[in-house]
Residue, then its C-alpha position, 0 to 999 in steps of 0.5 A: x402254371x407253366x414252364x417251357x424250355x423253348x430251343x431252336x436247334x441246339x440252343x435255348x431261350x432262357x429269360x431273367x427277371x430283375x429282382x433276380x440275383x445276377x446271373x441267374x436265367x430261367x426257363x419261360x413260365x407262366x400261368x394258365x388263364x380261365x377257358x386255356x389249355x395248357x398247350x395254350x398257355x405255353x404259345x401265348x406265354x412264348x409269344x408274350x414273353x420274348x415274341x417268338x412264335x413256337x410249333x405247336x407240332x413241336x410241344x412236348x409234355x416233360x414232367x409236372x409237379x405240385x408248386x406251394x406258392x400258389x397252390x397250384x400244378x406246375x406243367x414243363x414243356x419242351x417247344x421249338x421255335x418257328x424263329x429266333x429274333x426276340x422281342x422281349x416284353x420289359x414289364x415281364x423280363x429283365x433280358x433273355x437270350x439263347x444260350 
């Protein structure tokens, strides 16, 4: 799995789900599909997520650790984003903005 945190200049993309307490955002995740790189993983799921396209230039690897549920390795990354218009998928987020 994935987590990235996306910014744009001193701001960051941060999205809620809506089985989520109120209030409550997050960084973007996401999980890695078959034949993926990890670095793949972060631009599709961007892009899916909230329509923003990131450098790739920009990917920073931060930290990684073990995730329980389901049994897997979460990766975080650090991106910037080429623009800050969001287009946000429904069927994965609630809302998500730049805070």
């Amino acid at each position: 799995s994935i987590l990235v945190l996306v910014v744009k200049g001193d701001r960051a993309c941060l999205g809620r789900k809506a089985s989520w307490p109120t209030g409550r955002y997050s960084t973007l995740a996401g999980f890695v599909e078959l034949g993926e790189t990890l670095e793949e993983a972060v631009v599709r799921e961007v892009y899916e997520e909230v329509g923003l396209r990131i450098r790739r230039d920009s990917l920073r690897y931060v930290a990684s650790q073990p995730w329980l549920f389901p049994s897997s390795l979460l990766v975080g990354f650090i991106a910037e984003a080429d623009n800050s218009q969001l287009s946000i998928d429904k069927k994965e987020l609630e809302d998500a903005g730049w805070y």
